[in-house]
N, C-alpha and C positions, 0 to 999 in steps of 0.2 A: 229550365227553372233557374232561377236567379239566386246565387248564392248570398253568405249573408256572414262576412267575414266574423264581426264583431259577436255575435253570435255561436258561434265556432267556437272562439277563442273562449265567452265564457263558460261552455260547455265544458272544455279541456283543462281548463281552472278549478273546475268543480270536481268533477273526478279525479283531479288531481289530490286535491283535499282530500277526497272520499277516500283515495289508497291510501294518504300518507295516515289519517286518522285512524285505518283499519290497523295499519303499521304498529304506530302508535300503542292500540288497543291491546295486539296480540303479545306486546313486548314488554307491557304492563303484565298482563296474564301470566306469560312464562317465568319473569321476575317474582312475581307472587308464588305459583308453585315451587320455586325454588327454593325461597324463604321458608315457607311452610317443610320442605321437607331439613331442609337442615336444622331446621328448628327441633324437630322432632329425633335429630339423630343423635342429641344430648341425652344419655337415658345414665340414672344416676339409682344408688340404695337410697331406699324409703327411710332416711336415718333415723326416724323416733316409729318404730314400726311396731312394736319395737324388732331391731337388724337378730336375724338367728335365734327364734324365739324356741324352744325343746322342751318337750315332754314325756315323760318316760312311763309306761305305762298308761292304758287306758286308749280310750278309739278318739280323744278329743283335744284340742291346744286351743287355748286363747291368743288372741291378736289382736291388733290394732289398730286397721286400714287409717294412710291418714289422708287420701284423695282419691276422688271418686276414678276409676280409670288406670289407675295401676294394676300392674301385675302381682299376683299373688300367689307363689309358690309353696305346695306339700308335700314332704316327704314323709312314708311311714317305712322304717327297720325292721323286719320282723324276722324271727329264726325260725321257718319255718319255710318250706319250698310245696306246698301244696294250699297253703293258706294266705289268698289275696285280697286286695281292696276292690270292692265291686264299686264302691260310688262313694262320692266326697260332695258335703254340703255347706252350707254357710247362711247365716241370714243377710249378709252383708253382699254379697259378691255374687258373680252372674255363673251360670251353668259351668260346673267345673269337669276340665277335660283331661282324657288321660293322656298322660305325655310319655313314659318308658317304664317297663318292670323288668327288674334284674334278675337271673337266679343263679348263682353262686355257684360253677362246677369244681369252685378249689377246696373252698370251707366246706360245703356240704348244705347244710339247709340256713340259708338264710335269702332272703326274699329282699328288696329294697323295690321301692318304685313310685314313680314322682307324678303328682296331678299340677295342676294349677286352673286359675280363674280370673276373673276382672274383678276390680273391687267397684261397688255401684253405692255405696254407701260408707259413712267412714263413724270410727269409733270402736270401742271394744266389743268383740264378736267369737262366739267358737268354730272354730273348723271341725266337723266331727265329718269321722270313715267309716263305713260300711262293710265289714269284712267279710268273706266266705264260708269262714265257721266261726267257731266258739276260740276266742284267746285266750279264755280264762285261765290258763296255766302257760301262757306267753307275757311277755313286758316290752310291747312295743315301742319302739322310738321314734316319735313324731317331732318332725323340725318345720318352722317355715320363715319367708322370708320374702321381702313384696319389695318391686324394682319401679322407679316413674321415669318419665319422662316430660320436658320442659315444655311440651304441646300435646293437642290431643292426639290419642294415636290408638292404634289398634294391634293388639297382639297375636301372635301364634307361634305353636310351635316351631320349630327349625330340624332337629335332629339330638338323640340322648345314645348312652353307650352305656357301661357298668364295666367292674373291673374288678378281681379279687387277689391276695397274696397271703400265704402263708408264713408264718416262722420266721419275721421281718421285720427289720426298723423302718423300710420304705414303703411309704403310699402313693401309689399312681393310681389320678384320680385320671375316669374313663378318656380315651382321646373323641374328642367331637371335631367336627367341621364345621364350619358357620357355610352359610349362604350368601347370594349373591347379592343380598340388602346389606344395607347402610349403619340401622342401627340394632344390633344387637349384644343380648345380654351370655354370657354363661354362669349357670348355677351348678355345684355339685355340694356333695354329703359323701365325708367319709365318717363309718363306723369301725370302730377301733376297741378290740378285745381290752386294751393295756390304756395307755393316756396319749391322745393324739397332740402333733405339735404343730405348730404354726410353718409355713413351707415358702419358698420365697421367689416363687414362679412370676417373671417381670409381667406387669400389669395385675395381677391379682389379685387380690386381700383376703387374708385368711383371717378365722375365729375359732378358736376351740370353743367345744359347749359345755355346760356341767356338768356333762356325764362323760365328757373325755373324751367326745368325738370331735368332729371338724367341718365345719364347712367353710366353700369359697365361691368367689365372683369375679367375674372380669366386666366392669361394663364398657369397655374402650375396642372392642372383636372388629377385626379388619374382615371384608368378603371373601370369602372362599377360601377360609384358611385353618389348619387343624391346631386344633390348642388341647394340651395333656400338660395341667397343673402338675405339681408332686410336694410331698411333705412328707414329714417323720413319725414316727412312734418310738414309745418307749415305755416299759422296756422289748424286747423283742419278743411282737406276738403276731396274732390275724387279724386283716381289714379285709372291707367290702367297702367299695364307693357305685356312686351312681352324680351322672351328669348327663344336663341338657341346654340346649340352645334357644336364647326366643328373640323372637326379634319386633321391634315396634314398627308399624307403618303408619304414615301418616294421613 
């Protein structure tokens, strides 16, 4: 059979295009996921959330999602080591899940333990908890406080710890570990007998709240690495803290 040079050559031309196109295509693609994920490794405080919102007494706190898709973090205080939160709800926000419960072998009965959720809806809204028994002769302490990030992104737990001390001006808030993703958050809650004070653990930000406890954040957490805040009290008395990890994927 009689070959057909010309014919060769445009065949060879063509597939040539066809690889460098696919080329092309695939180098687009992975450029794209790339963006997208660093996009989403910016995760910042909800600043008009309103940031460390507390409530003393009562199973309920108000909030104020301000984007659909953040995270939204619960803590309930309670003195009491047999008396827990069974379930945490919202009208705003998606299935809220349990993240860590503490129980206190130093102080004696006190209970801490952290839920969270997505917010699917934005504006002012009540977080109410479900407890085990009757508190009516308890004064729980509900805080919360909601983290975003600059893309859409999907949350979940990571890893929480807890921590107690007695007869002391120092708070060591629990040591956690982050994971081997990219962008994650830490949140902790210290409760403080006396008046809790601001602590100055690089990358952090701390807030005392109105009842003289403390909470803090890092949203900047490198992969696979232990992070234990610390701050003061005054005057010398007992904390209980409780900290968790989350991290956003995109």
């Amino acid at each position: 059979m009689k070959r057909r040079p010309w014919k060769d050559a445009t065949t060879v031309r063509a597939i040539s295009m066809y690889v460098v196109s696919i080329a092309l295509t695939s180098s687009v693609l992975t450029v794209g996921f790339a963006n997208e994920a660093s996009a989403a490794s910016a995760v910042s405080v909800s600043a008009t959330f309103p940031v460390n919102t507390e409530a003393l007494g009562g199973t309920s706190i108000t909030v104020n999602p301000q984007k659909v898709g953040d995270l939204v973090v619960f803590d309930s205080q309670i003195h009491s080591q047999s008396i827990t939160v069974t379930a945490v709800s919202s009208p705003k926000t998606s299935t809220w899940h349990f993240a860590k419960r503490y129980l206190d072998p130093v102080n004696g009965a006190i209970t801490e333990e952290m839920w969270w959720a997505v917010a699917t809806s934005t504006g002012s809204t009540q977080i109410t908890a479900t407890y085990s028994a009757s508190i009516a002769a308890l004064s729980p302490e509900l805080v919360s406080d909601s983290f975003t990030t600059s893309s859409a992104a999907t949350w979940s737990f990571v890893a929480g710890n807890g921590a107690a001390a007695t007869a002391t001006t120092s708070i060591a808030f629990p040591s956690v570990t982050s994971s081997a993703a990219g962008a994650q958050v830490y949140f902790g809650y210290a409760e403080s007998t006396q008046t809790a004070l601001a602590g100055s653990t690089t990358g952090f930000t701390y807030s005392p709240t109105a009842e003289g406890n403390l909470t803090t954040s890092d949203v900047n957490l490198s992969p696979n690495t232990v992070y234990a805040p610390t701050a003061k009290e005054t005057p010398v008395s007992d904390n209980t803290s409780i900290g968790a990890i989350f991290a956003a994927t995109p």
